[in-house]
ROSE-4610 file (N, C-alpha, C; in Angstrom, 1 decimal, always signed):
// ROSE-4610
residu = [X/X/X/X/X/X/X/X/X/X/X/X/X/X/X/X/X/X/X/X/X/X/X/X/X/X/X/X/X/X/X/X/X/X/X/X/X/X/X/X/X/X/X/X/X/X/X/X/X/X/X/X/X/X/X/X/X/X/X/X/X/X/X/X/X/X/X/X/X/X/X/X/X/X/X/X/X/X/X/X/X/X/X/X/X/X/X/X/X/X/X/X/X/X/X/X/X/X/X/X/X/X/X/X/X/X/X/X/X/X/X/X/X/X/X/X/X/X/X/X/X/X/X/X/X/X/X/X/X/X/X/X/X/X/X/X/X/X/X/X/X/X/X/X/X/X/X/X/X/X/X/X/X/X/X/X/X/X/X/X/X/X/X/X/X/X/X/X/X/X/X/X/X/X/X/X/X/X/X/X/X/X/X/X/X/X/X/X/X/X/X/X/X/X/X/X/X/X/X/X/X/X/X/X/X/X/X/X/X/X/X/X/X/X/X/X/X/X/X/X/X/X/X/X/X/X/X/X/X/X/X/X/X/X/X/X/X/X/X/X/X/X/X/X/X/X/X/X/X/X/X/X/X/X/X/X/X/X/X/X/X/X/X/X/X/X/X/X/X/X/X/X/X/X/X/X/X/X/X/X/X/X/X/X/X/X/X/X/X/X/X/X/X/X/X/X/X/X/X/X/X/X/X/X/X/X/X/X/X/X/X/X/X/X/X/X/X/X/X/X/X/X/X/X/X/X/X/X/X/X/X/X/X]
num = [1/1/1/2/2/2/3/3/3/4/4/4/5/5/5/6/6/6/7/7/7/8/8/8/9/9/9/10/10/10/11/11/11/12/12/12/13/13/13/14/14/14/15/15/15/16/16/16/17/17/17/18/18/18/19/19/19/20/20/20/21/21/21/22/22/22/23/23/23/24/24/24/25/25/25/26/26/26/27/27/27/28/28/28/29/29/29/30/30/30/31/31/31/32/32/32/33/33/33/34/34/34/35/35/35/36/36/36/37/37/37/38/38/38/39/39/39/40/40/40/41/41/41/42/42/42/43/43/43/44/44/44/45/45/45/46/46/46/47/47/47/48/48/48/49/49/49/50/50/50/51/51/51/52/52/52/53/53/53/54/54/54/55/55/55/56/56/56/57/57/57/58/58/58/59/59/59/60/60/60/61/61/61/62/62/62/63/63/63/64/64/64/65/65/65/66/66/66/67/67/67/68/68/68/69/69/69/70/70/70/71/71/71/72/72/72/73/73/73/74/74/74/75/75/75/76/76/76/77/77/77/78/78/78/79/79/79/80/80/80/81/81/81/82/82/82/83/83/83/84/84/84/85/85/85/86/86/86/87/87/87/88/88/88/89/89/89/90/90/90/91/91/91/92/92/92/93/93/93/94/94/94/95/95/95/96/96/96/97/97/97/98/98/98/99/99/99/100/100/100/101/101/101/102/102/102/103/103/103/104/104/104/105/105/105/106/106/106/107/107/107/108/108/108/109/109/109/110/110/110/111/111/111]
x = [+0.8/+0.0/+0.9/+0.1/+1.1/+1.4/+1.9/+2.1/+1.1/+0.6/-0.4/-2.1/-2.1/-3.2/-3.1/-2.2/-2.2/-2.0/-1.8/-2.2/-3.5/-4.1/-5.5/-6.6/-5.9/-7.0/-7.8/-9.1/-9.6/-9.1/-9.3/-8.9/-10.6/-10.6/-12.2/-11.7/-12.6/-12.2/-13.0/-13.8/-14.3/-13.3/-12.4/-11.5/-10.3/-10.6/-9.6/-8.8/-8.0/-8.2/-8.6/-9.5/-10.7/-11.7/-12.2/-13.0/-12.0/-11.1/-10.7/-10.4/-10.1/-9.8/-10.9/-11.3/-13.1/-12.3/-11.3/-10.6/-10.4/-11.1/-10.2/-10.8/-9.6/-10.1/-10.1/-9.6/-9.6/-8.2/-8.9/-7.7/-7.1/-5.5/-5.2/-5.8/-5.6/-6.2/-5.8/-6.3/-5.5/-6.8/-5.7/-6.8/-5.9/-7.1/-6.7/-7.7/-7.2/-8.2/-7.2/-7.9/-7.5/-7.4/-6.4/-6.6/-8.0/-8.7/-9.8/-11.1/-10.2/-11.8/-12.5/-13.9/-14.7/-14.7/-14.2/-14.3/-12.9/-11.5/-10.3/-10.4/-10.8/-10.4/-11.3/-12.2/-12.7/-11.7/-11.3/-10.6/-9.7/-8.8/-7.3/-7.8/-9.2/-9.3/-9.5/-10.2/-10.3/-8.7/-8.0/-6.4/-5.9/-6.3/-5.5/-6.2/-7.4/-8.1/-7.6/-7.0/-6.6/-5.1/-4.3/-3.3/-3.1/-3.7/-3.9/-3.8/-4.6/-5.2/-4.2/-2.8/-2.6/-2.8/-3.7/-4.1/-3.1/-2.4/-1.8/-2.5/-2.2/-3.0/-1.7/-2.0/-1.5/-2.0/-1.7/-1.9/-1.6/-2.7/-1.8/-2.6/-2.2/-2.9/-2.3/-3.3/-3.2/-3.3/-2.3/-2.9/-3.9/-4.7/-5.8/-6.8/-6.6/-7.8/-8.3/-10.2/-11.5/-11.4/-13.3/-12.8/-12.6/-13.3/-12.3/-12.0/-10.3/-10.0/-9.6/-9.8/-9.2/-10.4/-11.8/-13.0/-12.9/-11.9/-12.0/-11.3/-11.5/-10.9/-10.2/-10.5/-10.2/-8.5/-8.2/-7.7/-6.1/-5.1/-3.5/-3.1/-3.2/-2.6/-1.5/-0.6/+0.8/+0.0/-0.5/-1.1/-2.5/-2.7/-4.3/-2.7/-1.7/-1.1/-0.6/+0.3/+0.6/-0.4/-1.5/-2.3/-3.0/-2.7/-3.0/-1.6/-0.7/+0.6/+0.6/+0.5/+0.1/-0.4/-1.8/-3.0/-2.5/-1.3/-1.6/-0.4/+0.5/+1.8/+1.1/+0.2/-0.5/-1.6/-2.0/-2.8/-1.6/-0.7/+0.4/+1.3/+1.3/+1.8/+1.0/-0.3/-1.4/-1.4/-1.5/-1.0/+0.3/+1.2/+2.6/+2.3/+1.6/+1.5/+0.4/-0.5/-1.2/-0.4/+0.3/+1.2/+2.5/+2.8/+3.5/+2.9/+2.0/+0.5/+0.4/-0.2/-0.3/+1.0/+2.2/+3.5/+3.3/+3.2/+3.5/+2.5/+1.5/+0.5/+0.3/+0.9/+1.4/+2.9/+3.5/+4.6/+4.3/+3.4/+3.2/+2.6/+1.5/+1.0/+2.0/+3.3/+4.0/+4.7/+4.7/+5.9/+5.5]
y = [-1.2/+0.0/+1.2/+2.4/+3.1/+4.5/+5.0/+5.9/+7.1/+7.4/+8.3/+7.9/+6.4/+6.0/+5.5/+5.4/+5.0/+6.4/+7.2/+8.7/+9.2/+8.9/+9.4/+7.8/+6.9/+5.9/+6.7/+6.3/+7.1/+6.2/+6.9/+6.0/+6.3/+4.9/+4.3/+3.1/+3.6/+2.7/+1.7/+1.4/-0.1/-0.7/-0.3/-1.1/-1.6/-2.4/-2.5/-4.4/-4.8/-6.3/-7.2/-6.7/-7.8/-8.0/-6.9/-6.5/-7.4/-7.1/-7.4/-9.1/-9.7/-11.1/-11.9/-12.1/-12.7/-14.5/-14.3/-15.2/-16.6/-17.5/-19.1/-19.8/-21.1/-21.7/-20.9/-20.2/-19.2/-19.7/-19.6/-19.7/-18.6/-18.8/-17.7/-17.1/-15.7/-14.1/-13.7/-13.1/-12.5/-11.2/-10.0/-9.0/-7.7/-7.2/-5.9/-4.5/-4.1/-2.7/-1.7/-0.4/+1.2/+2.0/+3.3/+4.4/+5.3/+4.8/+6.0/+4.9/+4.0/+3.0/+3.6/+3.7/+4.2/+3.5/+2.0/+1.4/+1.0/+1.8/+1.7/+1.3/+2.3/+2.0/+0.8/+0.6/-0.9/-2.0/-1.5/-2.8/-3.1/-1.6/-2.0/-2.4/-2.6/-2.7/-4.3/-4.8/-6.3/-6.9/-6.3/-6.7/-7.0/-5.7/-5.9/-6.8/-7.4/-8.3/-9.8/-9.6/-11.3/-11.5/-10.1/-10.2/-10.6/-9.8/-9.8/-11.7/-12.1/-13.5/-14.7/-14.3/-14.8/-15.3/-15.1/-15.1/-15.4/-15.9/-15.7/-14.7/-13.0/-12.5/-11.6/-11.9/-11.1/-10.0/-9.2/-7.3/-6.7/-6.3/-5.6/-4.0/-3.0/-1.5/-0.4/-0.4/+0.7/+1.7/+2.8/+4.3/+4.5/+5.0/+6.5/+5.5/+3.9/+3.2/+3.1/+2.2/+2.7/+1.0/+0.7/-0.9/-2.2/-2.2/-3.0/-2.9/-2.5/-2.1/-2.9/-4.2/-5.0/-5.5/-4.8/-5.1/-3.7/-2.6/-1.6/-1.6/-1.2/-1.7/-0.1/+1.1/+2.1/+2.5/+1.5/+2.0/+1.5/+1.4/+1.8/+0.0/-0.3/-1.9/-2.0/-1.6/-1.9/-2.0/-1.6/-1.4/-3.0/-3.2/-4.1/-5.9/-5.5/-6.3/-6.9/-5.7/-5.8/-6.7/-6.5/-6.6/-8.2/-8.7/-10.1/-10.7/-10.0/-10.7/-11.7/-10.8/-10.9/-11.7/-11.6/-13.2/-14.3/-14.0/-15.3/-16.0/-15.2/-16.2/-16.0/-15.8/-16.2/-17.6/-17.7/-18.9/-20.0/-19.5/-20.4/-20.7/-19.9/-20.8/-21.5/-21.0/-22.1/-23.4/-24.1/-24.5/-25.0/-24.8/-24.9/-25.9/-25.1/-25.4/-26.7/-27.0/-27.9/-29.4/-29.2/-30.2/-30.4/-29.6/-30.2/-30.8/-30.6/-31.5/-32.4/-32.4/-33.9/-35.0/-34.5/-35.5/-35.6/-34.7/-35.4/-36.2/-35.8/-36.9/-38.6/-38.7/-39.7/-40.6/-39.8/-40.0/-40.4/-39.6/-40.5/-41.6/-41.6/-43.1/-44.1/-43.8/-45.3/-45.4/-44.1/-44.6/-45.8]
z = [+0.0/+0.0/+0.0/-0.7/-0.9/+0.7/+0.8/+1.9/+1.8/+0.7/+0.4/+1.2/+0.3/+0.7/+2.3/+2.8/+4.7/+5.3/+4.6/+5.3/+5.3/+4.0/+3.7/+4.7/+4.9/+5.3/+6.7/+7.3/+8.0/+9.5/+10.6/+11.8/+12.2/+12.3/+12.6/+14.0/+15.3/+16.0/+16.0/+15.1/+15.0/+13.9/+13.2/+12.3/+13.4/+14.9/+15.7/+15.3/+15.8/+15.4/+16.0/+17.0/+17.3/+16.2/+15.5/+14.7/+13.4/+13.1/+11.8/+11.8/+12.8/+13.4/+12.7/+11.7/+11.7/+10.7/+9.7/+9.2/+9.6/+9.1/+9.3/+8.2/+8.2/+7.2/+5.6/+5.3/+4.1/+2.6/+1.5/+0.7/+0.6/-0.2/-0.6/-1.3/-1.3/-2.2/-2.7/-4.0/-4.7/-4.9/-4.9/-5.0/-5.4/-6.4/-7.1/-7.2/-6.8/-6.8/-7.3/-7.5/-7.6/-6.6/-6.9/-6.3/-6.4/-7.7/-7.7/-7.4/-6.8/-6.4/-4.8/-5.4/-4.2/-3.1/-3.0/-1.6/-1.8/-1.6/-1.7/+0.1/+1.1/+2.0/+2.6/+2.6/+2.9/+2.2/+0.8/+0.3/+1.2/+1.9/+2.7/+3.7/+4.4/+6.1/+5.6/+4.2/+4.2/+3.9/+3.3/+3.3/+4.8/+5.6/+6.8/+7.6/+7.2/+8.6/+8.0/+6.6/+5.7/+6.6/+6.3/+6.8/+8.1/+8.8/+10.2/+10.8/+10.1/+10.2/+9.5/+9.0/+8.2/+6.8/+6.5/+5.1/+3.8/+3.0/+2.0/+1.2/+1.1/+0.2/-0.8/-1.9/-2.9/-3.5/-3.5/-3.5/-4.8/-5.5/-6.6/-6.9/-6.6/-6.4/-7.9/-8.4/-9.9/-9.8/-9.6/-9.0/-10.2/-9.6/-10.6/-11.3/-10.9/-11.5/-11.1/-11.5/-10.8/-10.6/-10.4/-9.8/-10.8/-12.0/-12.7/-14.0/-13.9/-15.3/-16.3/-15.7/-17.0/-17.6/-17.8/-18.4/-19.5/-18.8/-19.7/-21.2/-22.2/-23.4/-23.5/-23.0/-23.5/-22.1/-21.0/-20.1/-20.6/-19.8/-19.7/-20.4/-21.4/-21.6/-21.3/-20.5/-19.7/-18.5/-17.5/-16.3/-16.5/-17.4/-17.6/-17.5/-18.6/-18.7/-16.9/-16.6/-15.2/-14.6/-14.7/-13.7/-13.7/-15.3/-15.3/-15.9/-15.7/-15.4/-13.6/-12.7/-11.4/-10.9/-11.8/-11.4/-12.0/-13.2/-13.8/-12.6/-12.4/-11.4/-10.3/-9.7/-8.3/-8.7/-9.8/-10.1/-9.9/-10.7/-10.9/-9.7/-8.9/-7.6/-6.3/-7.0/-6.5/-6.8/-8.2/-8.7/-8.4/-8.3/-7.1/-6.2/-5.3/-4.0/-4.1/-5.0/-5.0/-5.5/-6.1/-6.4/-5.7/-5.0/-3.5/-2.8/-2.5/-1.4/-1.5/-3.0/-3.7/-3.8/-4.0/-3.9/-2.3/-1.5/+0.1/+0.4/+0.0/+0.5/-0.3/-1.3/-2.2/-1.3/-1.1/-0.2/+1.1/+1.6/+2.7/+2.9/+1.6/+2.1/+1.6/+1.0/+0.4/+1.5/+2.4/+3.5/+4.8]
């Protein structure tokens, strides 16, 4: 997150980490939003309650975009690229991680 937007975030004492603690059982996340997105700061209070909680969450923030630009045909194709560059190697270490699983749990039943 950028230092702009943790200066502008609001201090709300119900965003405390009792409140943000709500997480179990959750897959990894992958999430993308904008600078000009209207629920930028709800997006960061749900980042910080993933993080908070442990969460595997993967973060990708577009300054000056709205909420989704990679439906836009008219918006930045370096920034649209970026942005499913990102999901595609977070699929892909999902993917990863699922085939590690799968060999240990193969391994263990031979052992």
């Amino acid at each position: 997150m950028s230092e702009l937007a943790a200066c502008r975030r609001p201090t709300d004492s119900r965003l405390t980490e009792a409140t943000l603690s709500k997480w179990t059982a959750v897959p990894p996340i992958f999430v993308h939003y904008g600078g000009a997105e209207r629920l930028e700061f709800e997006i960061e209070a749900l980042i910080d309650g993933l993080e908070l909680d442990g969460i595997p969450t993967t973060v990708v923030r577009s300054a000056d975009a709205v909420h989704d630009v990679c439906i836009l045909r008219v918006w930045d194709e370096h920034e649209r690229d970026r942005i499913w560059d990102a999901a595609v190697r977070w699929l892909r270490s999902l993917e990863g991680d699922r085939a590690v699983r799968q060999e240990a749990a193969v391994v263990g039943r031979l052992s």
